[in-house]
C-alpha positions in Angstrom: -66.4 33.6 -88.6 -65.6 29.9 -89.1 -62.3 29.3 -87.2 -60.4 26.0 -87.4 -58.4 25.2 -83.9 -56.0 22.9 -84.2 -54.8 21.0 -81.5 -52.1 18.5 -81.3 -53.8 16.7 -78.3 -57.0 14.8 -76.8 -59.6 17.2 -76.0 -61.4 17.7 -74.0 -60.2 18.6 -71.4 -58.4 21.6 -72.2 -59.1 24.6 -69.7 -57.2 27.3 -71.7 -59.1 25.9 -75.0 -62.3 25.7 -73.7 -62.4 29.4 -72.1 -61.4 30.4 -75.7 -63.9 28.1 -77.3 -66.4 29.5 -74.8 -65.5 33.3 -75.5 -65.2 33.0 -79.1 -68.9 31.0 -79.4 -70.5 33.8 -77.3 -69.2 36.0 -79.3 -71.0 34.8 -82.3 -68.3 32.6 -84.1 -68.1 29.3 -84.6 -65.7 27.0 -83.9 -63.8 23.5 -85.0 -61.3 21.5 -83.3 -59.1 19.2 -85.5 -57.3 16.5 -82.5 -56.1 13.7 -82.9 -57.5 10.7 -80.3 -56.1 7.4 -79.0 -58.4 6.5 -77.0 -60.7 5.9 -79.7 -63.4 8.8 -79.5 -65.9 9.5 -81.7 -64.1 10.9 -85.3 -66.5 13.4 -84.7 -68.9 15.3 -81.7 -71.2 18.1 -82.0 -71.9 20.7 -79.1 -74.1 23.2 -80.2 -71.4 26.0 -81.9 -68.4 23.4 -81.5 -67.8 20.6 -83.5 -64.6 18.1 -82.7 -63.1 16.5 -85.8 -60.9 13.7 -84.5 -57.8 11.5 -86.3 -56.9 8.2 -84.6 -52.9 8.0 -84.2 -50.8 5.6 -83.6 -48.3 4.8 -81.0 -45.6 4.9 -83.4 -46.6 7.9 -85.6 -47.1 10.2 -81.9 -43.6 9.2 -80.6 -41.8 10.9 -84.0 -43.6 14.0 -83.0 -40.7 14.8 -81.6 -38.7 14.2 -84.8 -41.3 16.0 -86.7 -38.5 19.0 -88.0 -36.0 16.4 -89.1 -38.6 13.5 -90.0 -41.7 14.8 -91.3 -44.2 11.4 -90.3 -46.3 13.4 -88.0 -46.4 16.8 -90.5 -47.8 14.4 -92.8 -50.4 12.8 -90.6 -51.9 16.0 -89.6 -51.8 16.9 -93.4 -53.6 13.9 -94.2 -55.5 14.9 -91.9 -56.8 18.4 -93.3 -56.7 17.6 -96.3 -59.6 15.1 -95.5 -61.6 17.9 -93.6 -61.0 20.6 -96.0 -62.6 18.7 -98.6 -65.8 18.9 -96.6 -65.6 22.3 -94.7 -64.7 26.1 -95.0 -62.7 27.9 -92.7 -62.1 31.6 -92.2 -59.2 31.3 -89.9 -57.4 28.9 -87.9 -55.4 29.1 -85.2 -52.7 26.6 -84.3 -52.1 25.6 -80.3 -48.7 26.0 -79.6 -45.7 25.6 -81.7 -45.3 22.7 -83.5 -48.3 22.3 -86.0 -47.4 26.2 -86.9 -46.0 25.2 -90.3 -49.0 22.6 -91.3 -51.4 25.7 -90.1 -49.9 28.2 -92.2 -49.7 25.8 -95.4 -53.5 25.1 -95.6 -54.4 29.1 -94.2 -52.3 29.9 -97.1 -54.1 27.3 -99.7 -57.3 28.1 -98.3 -57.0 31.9 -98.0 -57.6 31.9 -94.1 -56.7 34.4 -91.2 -53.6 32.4 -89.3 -53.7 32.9 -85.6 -50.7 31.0 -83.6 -51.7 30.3 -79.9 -48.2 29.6 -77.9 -49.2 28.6 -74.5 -45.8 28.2 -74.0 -42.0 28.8 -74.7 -41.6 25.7 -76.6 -38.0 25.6 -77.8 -36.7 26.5 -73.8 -39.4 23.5 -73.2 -37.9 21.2 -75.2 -35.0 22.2 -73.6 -36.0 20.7 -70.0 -38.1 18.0 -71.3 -37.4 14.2 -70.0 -38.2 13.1 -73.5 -35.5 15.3 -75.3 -32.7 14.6 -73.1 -31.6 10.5 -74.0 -29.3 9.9 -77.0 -32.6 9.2 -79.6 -34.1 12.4 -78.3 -31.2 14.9 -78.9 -30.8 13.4 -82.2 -34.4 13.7 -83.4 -34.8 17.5 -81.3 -32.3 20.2 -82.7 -33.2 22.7 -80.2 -31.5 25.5 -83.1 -34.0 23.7 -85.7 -36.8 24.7 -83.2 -35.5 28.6 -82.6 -35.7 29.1 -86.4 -38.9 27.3 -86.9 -40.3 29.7 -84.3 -38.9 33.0 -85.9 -40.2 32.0 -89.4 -43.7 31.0 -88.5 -44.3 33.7 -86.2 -43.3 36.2 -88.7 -45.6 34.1 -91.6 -48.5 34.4 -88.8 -51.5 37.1 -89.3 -51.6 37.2 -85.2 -49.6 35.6 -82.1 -51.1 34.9 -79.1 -49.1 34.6 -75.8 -50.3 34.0 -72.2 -48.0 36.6 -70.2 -46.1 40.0 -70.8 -42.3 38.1 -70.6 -43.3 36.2 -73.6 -44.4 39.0 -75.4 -41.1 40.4 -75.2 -39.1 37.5 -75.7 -40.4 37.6 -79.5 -40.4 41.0 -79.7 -36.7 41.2 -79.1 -35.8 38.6 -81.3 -37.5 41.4 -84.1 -41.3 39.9 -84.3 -43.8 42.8 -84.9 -45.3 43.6 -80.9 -48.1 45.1 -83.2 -49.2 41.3 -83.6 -48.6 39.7 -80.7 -51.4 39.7 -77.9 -51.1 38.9 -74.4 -54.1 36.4 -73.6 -53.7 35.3 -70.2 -54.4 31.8 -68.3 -56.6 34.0 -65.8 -59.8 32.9 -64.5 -62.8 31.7 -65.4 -65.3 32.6 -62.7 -67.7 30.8 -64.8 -66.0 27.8 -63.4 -64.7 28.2 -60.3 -66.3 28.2 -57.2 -64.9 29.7 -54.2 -63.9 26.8 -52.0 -66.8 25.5 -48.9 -64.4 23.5 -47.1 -62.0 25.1 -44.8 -58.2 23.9 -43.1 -58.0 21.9 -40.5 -57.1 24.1 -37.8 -54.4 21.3 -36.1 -52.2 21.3 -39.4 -50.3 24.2 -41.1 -51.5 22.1 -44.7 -49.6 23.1 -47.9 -51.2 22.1 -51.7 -49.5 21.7 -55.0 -51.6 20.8 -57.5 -50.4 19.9 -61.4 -48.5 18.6 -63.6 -45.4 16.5 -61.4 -42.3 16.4 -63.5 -38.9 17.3 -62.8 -38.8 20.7 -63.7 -41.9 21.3 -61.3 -39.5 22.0 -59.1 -41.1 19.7 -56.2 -38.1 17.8 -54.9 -36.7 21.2 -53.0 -40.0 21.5 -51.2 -39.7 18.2 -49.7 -36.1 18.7 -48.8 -37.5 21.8 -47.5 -40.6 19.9 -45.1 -37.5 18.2 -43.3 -36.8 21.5 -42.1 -40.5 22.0 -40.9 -40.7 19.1 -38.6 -40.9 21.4 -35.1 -43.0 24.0 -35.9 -45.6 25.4 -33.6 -48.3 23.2 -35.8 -47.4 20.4 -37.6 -47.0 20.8 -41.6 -48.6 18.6 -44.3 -48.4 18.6 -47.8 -50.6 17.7 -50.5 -49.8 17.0 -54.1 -52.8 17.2 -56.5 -51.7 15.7 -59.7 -49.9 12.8 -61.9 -46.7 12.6 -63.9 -43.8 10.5 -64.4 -41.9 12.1 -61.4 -44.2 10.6 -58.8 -41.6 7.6 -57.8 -38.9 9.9 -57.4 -40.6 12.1 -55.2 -42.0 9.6 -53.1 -38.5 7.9 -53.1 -36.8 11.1 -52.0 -39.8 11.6 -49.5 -38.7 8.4 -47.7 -34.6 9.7 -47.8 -36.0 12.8 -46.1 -38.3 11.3 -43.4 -40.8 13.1 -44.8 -43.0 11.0 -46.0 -45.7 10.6 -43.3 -46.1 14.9 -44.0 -46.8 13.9 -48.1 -50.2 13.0 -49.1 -50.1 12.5 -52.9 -53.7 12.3 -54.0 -53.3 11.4 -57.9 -55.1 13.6 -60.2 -58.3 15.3 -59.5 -60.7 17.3 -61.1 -61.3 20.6 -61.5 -64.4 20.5 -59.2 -62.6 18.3 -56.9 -59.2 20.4 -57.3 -61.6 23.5 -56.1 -62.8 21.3 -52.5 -58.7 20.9 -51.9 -58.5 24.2 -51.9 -60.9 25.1 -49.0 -58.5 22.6 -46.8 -55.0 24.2 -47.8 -53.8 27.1 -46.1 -51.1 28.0 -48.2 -50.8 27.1 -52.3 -47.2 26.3 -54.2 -45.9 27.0 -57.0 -42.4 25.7 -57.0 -41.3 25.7 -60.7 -37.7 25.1 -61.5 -36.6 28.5 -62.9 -34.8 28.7 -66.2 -35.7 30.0 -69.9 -39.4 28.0 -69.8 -40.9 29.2 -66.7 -39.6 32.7 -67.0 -41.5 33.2 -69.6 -44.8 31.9 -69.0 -47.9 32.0 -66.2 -50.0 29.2 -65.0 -53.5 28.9 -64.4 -53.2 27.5 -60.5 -52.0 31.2 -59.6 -54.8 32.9 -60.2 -57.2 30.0 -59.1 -55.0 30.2 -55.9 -55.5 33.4 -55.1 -59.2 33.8 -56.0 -59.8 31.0 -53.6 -58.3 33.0 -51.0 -54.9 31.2 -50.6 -51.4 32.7 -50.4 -49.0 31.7 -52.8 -45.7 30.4 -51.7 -43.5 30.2 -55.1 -40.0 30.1 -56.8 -38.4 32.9 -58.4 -39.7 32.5 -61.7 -40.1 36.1 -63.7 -43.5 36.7 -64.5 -45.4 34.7 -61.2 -42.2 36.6 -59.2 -43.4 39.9 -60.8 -47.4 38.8 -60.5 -46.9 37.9 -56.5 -44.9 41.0 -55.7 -47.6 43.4 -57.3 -50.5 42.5 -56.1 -48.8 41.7 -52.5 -50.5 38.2 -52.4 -47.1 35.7 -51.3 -43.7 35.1 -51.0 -41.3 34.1 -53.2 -38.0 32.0 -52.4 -35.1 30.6 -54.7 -36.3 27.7 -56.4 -33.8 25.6 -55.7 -33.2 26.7 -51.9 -34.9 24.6 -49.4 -33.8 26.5 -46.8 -35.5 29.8 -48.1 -38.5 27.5 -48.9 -38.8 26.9 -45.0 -38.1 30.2 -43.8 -41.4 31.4 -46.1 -43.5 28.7 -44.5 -42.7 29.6 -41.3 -42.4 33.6 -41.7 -46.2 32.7 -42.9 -47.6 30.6 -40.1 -45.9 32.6 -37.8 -47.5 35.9 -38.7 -51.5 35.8 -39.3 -51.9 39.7 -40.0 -49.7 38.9 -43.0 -51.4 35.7 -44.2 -54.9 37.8 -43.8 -53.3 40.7 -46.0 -52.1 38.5 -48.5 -55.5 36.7 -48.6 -57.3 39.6 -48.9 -55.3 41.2 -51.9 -55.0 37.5 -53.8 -59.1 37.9 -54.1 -59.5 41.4 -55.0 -56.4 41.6 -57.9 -58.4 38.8 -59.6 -61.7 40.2 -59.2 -60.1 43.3 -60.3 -57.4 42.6 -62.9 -56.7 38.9 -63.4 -59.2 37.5 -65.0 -60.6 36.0 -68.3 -63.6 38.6 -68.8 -60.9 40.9 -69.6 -58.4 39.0 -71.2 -61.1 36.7 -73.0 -62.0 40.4 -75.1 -58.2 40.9 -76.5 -58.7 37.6 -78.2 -62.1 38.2 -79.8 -60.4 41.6 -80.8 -58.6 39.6 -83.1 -61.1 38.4 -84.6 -63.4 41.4 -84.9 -60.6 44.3 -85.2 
């Protein structure tokens, strides 16, 4: 098959994409990405089975993304966009990354008479929901959060096949009366392609903590350094490190300083993956500290399974599905996201207890080796394909 991905951001890099790209090639299909680029990359790049068609966009035309279900300037871009690429190529399928471009996908797969697979990496109207774009007096206007609901119903229904990353989302369109017949859970497991387990090990006069990802708001980082100020007379001293970039940086290194916490921080700016790997050797315990509300309850990220298949235990908020994941295979602890307190007492229930730690080590290896990883899940996606 010829399958169209469409992908309403710079790629590479893309981890989820590329293990798809990277099933689906091996499989014997071949793949397109249609992106758009501001950094002014190639308008198009060939790698063997792949081939990246990009769109330059402007500033102004990628800000009414937001807009795009009252305003339609983006819609149209991207349908300029196809329109140009259609005329040239032949698609069997394509299948749409997450929400938004869902209605341009299914208007060329139905002028075209393609297969439409929708890819929702996330629960994007509960995302919109948190995000710091949608919440000033421009963003609300332009992003009816209703408007996004409905848009998500009708194009899920119009799709051939939906593709979610965890069980919880699965069920959330299921119970809002999508066909569970079509929907297939496609997990952000791992890659052990691409992942090496860690050389480097902790540095046995620190208890050292890593976050690495995205930093925003609703990353749920400001209660684990209100927590550290609790950790400041344990048996070994405590240090963080935060493995990533975002607009919430200041404020946490603001808050860090309110604390007096700030000389237990390292924040190292983004990394690698390969680099992101080494970090790992020197953490003794990984975080996940997501806020938990309608976003994060119903979705799974990629650091807990790369956590536990480097051997870490994972310390994380009560968020549904990594709650459920952590609890199974007996590989952390889980505290209230937004209790501090109940943050510390995990820390230090975990330093203080080394059989524990060893257990939870032990199990976070073999569920992935096991059970959570993309050599399984990687085969429910090409069964859509093949079926």
């Amino acid at each position: 098959m010829r399958i169209l991905m469409i992908l309403d951001h710079e790629f590479p890099p893309d981890i989820r994409v590329e293990n798809e790209i990277e099933a689906l090639t091996k499989a014997g299909h071949e793949i397109h990405i249609a992106c758009y680029t501001r950094e002014n990359r190639s308008p198009k790049e060939i790698l063997e089975k792949l081939t990246i068609h990009r769109r330059k966009i402007s500033g102004f035309i990628y800000k009414t993304s937001v807009g795009a279900l009252r305003v339609p300037i983006y819609f149209n871009f991207w349908r300029t966009f196809l329109k140009h690429l259609f005329q040239t190529e032949q698609f069997d399928a394509i299948h749409v990354h997450d929400l938004p471009l869902a209605k341009v996908g299914y208007e060329f797969a139905k002028k075209h008479h393609c297969k439409l697979v929708l890819d929702l990496h996330e629960n994007w109207p509960a995302l919109l929901r948190v995000a710091t774009h949608t919440q000033s007096l421009l963003g609300k206007a332009l992003s009816n959060n209703q408007q996004w609901e409905k848009y998500e119903l009708t194009y899920c229904n119009k799709a051939d096949n939906i593709v979610v990353v965890v069980e919880e989302a699965k069920n959330r369109l299921a119970s809002k009366g999508i066909d569970p017949k079509k929907i297939n859970v496609v997990s952000n497991t791992l890659n052990f392609n691409h992942f090496e387990s860690p050389e480097t090990k902790p540095d046995k006069n620190f208890f050292t903590l890593l976050y690495a990802g995205g930093i925003n708001k609703h990353r749920g980082l400001q209660y684990v350094i209100k927590g550290l100020k609790l950790l400041q007379k344990t048996s070994k001293p405590v240090r963080l490190f935060i493995l990533g970039s975002g607009s919430y940086t200041d404020s946490l290194k603001e808050l860090a300083k309110t604390e007096g916490v700030e000389q237990m921080i390292e924040f190292t700016g983004w990394k690698s993956y390969k680099e992101m790997q080494r970090y790992f050797g020197r953490a003794d315990v990984c975080l996940i500290p997501h806020v938990k509300n309608d976003h994060t309850d119903s979705t799974i990220p990629h650091k807990l399974f790369q956590y536990m298949y480097a051997g870490k235990p994972t310390i994380a908020s009560n968020c549904i599905p990594i709650q459920r994941i952590i609890e199974e295979t007996n590989c952390g602890l889980v505290y209230t996201y937004d209790k501090p307190e109940d943050f510390a007492r995990k820390i230090i229930m975990l330093e203080h207890s080394p059989e524990l730690y060893n257990k939870f080590k032990v199990n976070g290896i073999k569920a992935v080796e096991t059970q959570y990883n993309w050599d399984r899940d990687k085969q429910r996606l090409i069964n859509i394909y093949e079926g």
